[in-house]
Each structure stands twice: as structure tokens, then as C-alpha cells.
Backbone as JSON, one array per atom type, in Angstrom:
{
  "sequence": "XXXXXXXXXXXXXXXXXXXXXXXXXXXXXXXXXXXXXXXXXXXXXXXXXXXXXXXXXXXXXXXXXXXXXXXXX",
  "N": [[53.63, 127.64, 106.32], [56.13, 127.4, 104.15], [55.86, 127.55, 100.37], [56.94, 125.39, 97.94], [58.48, 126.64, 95.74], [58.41, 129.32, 97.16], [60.64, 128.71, 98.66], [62.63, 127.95, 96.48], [63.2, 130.35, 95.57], [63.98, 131.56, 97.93], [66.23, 130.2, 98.67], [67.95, 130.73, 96.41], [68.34, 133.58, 96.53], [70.06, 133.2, 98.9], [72.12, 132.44, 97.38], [72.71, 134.33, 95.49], [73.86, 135.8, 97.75], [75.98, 134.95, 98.35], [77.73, 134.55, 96.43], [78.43, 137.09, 95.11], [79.6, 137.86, 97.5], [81.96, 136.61, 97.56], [85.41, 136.33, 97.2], [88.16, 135.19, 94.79], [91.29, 134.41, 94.06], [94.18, 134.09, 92.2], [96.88, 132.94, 92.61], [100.64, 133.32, 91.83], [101.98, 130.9, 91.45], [99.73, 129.47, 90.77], [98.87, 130.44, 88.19], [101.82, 130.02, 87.23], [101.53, 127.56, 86.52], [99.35, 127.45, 84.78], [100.43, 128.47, 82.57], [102.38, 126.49, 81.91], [100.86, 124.21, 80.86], [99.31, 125.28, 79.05], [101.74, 125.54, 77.24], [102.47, 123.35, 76.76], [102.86, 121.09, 73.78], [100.29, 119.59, 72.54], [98.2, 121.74, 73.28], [99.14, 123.29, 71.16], [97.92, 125.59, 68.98], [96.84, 123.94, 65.47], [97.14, 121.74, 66.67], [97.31, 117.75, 66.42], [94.22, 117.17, 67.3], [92.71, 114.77, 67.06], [92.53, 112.52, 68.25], [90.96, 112.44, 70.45], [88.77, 111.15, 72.46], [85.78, 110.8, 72.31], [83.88, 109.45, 73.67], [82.18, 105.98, 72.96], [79.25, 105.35, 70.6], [77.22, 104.16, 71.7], [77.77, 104.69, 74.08], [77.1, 107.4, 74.52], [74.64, 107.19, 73.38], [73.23, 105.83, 75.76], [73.56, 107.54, 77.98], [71.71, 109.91, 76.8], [68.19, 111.95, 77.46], [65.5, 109.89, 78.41], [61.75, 109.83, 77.65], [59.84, 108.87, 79.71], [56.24, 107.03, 79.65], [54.34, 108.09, 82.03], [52.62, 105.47, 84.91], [49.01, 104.97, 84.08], [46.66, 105.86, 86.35]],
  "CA": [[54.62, 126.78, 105.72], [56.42, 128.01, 102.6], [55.7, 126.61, 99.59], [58.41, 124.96, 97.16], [58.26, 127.87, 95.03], [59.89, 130.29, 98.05], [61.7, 127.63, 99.25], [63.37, 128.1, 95.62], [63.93, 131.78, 95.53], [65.19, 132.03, 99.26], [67.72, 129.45, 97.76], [68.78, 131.65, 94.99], [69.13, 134.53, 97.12], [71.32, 133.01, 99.55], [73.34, 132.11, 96.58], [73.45, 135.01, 95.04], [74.29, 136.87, 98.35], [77.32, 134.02, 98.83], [78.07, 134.88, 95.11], [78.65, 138.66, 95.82], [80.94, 138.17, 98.72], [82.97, 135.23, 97.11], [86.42, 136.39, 96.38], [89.1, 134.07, 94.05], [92.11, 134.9, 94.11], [94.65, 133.4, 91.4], [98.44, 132.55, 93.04], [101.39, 133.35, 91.12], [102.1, 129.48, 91.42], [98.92, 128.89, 89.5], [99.55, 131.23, 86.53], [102.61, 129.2, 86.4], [100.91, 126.13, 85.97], [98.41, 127.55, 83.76], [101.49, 128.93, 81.56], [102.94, 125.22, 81.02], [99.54, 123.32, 80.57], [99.49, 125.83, 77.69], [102.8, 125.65, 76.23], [102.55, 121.8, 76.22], [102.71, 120.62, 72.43], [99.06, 118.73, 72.22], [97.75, 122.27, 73.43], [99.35, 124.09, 70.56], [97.43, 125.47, 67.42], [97.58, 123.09, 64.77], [98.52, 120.21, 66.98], [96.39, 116.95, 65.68], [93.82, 116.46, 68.19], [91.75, 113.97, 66.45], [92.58, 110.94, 69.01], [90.46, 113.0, 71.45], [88.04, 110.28, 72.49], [84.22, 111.32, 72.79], [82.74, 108.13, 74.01], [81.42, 104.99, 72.48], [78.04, 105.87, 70.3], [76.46, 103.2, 72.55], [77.92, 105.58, 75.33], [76.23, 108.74, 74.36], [72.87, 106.71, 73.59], [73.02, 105.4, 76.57], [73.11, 108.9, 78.75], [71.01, 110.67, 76.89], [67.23, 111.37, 78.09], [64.69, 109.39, 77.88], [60.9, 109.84, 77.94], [59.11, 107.2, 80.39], [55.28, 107.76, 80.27], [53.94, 107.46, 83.52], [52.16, 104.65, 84.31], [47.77, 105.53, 84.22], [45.83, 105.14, 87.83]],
  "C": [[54.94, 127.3, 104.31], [56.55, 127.22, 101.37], [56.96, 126.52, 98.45], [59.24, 126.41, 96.49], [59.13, 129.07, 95.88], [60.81, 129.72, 98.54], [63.65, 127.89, 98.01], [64.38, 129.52, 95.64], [64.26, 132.42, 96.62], [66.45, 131.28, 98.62], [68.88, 130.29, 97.13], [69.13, 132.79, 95.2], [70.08, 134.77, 98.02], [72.82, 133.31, 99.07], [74.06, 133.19, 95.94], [74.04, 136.05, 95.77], [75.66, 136.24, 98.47], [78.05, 134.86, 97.15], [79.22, 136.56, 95.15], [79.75, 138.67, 97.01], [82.15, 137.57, 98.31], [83.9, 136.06, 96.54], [87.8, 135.43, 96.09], [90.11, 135.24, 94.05], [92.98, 133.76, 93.39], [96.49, 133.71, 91.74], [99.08, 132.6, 91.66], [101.89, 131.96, 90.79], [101.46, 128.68, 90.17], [99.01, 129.72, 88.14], [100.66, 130.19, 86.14], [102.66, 128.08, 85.72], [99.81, 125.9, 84.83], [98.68, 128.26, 82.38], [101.71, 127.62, 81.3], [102.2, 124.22, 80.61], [99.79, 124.26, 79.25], [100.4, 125.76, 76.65], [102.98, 124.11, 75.81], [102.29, 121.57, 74.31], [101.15, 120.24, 72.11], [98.42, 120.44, 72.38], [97.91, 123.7, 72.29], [98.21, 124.52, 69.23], [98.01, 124.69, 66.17], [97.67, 121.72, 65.25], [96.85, 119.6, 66.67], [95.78, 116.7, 67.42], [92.37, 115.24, 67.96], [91.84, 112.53, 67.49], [91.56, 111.39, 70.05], [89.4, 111.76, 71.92], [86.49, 110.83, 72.99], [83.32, 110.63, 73.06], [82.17, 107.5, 72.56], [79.66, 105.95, 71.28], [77.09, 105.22, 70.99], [76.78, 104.18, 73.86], [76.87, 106.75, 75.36], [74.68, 108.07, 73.89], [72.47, 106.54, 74.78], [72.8, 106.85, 78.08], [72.26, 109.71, 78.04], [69.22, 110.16, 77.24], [66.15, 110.8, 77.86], [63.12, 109.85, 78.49], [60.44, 108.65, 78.33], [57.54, 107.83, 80.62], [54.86, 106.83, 81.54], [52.92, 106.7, 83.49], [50.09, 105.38, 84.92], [46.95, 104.85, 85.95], [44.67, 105.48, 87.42]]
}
């Protein structure tokens, strides 16, 4: 029985054999769309992006992690 440990690094060699074969290919369509997302005003240099919203500070307390000690047997 293989223990976690190869379990892991068969994993990771699957991935990186899927990795290796994987080809993207980028449509003239999407360039075009990834030309006017750019030219938009908000995306310009300069443009004010201070409204950006980065969560609550109660938000970001709230996801980050916490230590729980475990409880003693």
C-alpha cells in the first residue's frame, strides 16, 4: 500500500506530465477583448483607482488564520 507521501509525488507527476502536453491557444477574438478591457478609462495610467474596495477590516480579520490548539488526551 503506498504511503501518502507517494501518493503525493505520483500526483505531481501526473500533473506535471498533463502540464507538458497542455497547449493554450489565444483566439484573435480574445486579443480583441483583451485590447478593450485595456483601453477602458479606469484601466488607464493615472486613472484614480482609490474606490477599489479591499474588504471590511472585520472582513480580512475574519479570513485570516487562526491557531486552534488541539485539545490534550
Amino acid at each position: 500500500m503506498p504511503t501518502d507521501l507517494e501518493r503525493v509525488l505520483q500526483g505531481l507527476e501526473e500533473a506535471r506530465a498533463f502540464a507538458a502536453s497542455y497547449r493554450f491557444e489565444i483566439t484573435p477574438e480574445y486579443r480583441a477583448l483583451i485590447a478593450r478591457v485595456e483601453e477602458l478609462p479606469q484601466n488607464q495610467s493615472g486613472a484614480d483607482k482609490s474606490g477599489r474596495w479591499l474588504g471590511s477590516q472585520a472582513d480580512q480579520r475574519a479570513w485570516r488564520a487562526r491557531v486552534t490548539p488541539r485539545p490534550v488526551r
